[in-house]
C-alpha positions in Angstrom: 14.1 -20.1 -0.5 12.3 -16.8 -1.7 14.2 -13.5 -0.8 11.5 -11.3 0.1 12.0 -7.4 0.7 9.5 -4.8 1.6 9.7 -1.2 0.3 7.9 1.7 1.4 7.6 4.8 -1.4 7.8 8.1 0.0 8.2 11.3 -0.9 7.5 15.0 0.0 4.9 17.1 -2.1 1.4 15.3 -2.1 -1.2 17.8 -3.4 -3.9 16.4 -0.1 -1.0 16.7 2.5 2.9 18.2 1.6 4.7 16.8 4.4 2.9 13.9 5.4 5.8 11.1 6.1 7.1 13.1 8.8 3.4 14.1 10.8 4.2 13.0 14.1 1.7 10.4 15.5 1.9 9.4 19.4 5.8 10.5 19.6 7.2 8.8 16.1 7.4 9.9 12.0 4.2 8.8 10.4 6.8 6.7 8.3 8.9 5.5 11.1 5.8 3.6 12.3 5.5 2.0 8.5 9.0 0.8 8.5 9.3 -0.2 12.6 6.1 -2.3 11.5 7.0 -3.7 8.7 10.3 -4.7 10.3 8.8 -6.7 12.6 7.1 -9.3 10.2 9.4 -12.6 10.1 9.2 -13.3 6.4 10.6 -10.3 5.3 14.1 -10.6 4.3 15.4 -6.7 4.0 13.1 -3.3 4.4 14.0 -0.4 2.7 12.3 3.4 2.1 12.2 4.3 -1.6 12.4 8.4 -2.2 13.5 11.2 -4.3 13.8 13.3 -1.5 16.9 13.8 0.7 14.9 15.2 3.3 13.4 12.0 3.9 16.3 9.6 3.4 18.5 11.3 6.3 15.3 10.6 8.2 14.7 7.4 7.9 18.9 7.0 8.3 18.8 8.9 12.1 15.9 6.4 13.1 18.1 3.3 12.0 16.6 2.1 8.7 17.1 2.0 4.7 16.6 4.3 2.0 17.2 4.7 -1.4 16.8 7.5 -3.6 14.6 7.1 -6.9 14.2 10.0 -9.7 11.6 12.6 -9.2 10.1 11.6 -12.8 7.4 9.1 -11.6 4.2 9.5 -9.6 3.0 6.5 -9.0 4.0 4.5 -6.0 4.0 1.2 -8.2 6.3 2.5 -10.4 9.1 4.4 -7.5 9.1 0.9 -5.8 9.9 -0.6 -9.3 12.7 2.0 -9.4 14.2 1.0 -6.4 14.0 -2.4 -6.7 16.8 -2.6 -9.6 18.8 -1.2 -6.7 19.2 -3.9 -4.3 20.0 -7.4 -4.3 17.3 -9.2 -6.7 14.3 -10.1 -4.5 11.4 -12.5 -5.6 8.8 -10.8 -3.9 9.0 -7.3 -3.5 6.0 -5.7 -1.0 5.1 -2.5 -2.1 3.5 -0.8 1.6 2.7 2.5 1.2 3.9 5.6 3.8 0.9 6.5 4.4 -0.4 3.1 6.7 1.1 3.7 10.3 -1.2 1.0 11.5 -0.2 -2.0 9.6 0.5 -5.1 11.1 3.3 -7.4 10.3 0.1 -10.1 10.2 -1.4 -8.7 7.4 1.9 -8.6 5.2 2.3 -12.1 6.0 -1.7 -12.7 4.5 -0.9 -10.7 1.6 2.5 -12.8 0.7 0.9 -15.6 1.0 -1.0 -16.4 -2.3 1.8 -15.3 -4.3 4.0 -18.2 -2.8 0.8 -20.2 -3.5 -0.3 -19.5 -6.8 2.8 -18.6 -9.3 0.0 -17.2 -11.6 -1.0 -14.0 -9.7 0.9 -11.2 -10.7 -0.1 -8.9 -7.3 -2.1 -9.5 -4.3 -4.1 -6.3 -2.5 -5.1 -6.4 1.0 -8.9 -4.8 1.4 -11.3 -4.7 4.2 -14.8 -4.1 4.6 -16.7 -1.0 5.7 -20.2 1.0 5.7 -21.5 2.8 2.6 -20.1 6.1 4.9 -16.6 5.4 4.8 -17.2 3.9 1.2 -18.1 7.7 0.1 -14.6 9.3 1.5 -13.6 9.8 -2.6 -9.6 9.3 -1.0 -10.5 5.3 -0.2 -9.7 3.3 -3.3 -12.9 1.4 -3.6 -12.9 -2.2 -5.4 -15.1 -5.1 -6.8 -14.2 -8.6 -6.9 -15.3 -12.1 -8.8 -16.3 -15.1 -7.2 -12.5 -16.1 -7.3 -11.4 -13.1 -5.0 -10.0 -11.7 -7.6 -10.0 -7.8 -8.4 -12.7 -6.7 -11.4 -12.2 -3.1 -10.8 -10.7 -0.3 -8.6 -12.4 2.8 -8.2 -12.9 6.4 -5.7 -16.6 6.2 -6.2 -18.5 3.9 -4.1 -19.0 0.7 -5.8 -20.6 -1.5 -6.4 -23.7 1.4 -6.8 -26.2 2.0 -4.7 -28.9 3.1 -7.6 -31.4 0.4 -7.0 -32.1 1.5 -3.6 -31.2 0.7 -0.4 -30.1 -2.4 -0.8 -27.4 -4.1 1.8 -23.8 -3.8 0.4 -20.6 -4.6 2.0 -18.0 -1.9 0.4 -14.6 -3.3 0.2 -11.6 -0.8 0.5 -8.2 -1.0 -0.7 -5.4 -1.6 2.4 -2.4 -0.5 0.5 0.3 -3.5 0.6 0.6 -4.9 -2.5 2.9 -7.7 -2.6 4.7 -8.2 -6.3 6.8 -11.0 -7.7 10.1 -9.5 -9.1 8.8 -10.0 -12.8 5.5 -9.1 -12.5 6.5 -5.7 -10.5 8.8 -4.8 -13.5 6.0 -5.3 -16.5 4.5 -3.2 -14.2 6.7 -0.8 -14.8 7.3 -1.6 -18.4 3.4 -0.8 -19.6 2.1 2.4 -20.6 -0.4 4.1 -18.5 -3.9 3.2 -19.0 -6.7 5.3 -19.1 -8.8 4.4 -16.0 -5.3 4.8 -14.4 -5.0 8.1 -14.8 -8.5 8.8 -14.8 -8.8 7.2 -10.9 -5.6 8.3 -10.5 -5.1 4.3 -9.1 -1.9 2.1 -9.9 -3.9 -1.5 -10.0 -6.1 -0.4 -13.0 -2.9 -0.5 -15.1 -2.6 -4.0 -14.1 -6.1 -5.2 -14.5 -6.5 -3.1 -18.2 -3.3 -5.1 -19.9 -5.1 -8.3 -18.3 -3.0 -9.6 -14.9 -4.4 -11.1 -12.4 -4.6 -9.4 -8.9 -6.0 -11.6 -5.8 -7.9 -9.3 -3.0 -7.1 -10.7 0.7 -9.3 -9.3 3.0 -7.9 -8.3 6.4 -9.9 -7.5 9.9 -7.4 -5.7 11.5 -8.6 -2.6 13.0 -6.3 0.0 10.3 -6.9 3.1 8.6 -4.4 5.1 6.5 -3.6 8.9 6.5 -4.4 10.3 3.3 -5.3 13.6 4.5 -4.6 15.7 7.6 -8.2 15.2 8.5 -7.8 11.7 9.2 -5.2 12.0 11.5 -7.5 12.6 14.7 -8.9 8.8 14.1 -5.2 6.9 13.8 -4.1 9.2 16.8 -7.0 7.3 18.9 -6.5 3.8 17.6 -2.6 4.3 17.8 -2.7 5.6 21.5 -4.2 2.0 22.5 -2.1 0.0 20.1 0.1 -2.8 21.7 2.2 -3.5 18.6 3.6 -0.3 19.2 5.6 -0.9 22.5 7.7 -3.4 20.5 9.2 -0.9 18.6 
């Protein structure tokens, strides 16, 4: 039977918002709601936190749940999750969900696990959903472009695919940040050098996709929006208010 953990990377500092784990949202931690969430889905074995901050691990120890404390030498979330994943019990898929989605559902891990218990060839699945060419321009949604397969071409902060032939209808599809791993794929992840359009979109999955893996886009319906700035606080403050998931937790 695959062992299958969950960690959440966190940490203090971001450039768009400093303290963002710990925004309260409807009487909870932005990343207590992640991890009560995330705890809830049934094929997830262990969840844990992964930080360099202290700050944030005696948090998410008073509220009841896991931490463990990486080095302050990486930056991207791929590669802190990799960190702490040499610290636990060997997993075979390890779900990288990112602090910063208080509305996940434990449904839309379970759709992102999925294909990697199907298809041993994937090296990482990405949740996405679909919106209007308006949300598509916010430069802090990870934009991306599949082939026929469902399978990610490129990632990107500008709206693609372009809109320069007019006004064309196109569904945009934006990235939902759980990316499920297997154990060996999320360590070559960590093993290969930056890549240029990495750095460039400042997006971990270009690394991926520029040494060649494979990564599956799942798209999900659920109503969620993450908080990548305090500006988008107002709109997960509504949806949260009227959430039922959040009454089992």
């Amino acid at each position: 039977m695959n062992r299958i953990v969950c960690i959440i990377p966190a940490r203090l500092g971001s450039y768009r918002f400093r303290d963002k784990p710990f925004v309260d949202i409807c009487g909870k931690s932005m990343l207590e709601h992640v991890y009560k969430r995330a705890a809830l889905c049934k094929m997830l074995d262990e969840v844990y936190v992964a930080t360099p901050n202290q700050e944030i691990v005696d948090h998410v120890e008073k509220f009841g749940g896991k931490a463990i404390m990486t080095s302050d030498d990486v930056r991207r979330a791929s590669d802190r999750v990799a960190q702490a994943a040499k610290k636990i019990e060997p997993a075979d898929i390890i779900v990288n969900l990112q602090g910063d989605e208080p509305l996940v559902f434990p449904e839309m891990i379970e759709m992102a696990i999925q294909p990697l218990l199907d298809d041993p060839s994937l090296s990482c699945v990405n949740l996405a959903k679909r919106v209007s060419y308006e949300e598509a321009s916010n430069i802090h949604e990870v934009k991306v472009v599949c082939d026929e397969q469902n399978n990610a071409m490129y990632f990107s902060r500008e709206a693609i695919p372009s809109k320069f032939m007019g006004d064309k209808e196109i569904e945009y599809l934006i990235e939902v940040c759980v990316f499920p791993f297997t154990r060996s794929s999320l360590e070559e992840f960590a093993r290969l050098p930056s890549t240029k359009n990495e750095i460039i979109e400042s997006i971990d999955m270009l690394r991926f996709l520029e040494h060649g893996h494979k990564i599956r886009i799942v798209e999900t319906e659920y109503e969620t929006y993450s908080v990548d700035v305090p500006s988008d606080l107002d709109k997960v403050i509504q949806v949260m208010e009227k959430d039922e998931l959040r009454k089992s937790y």
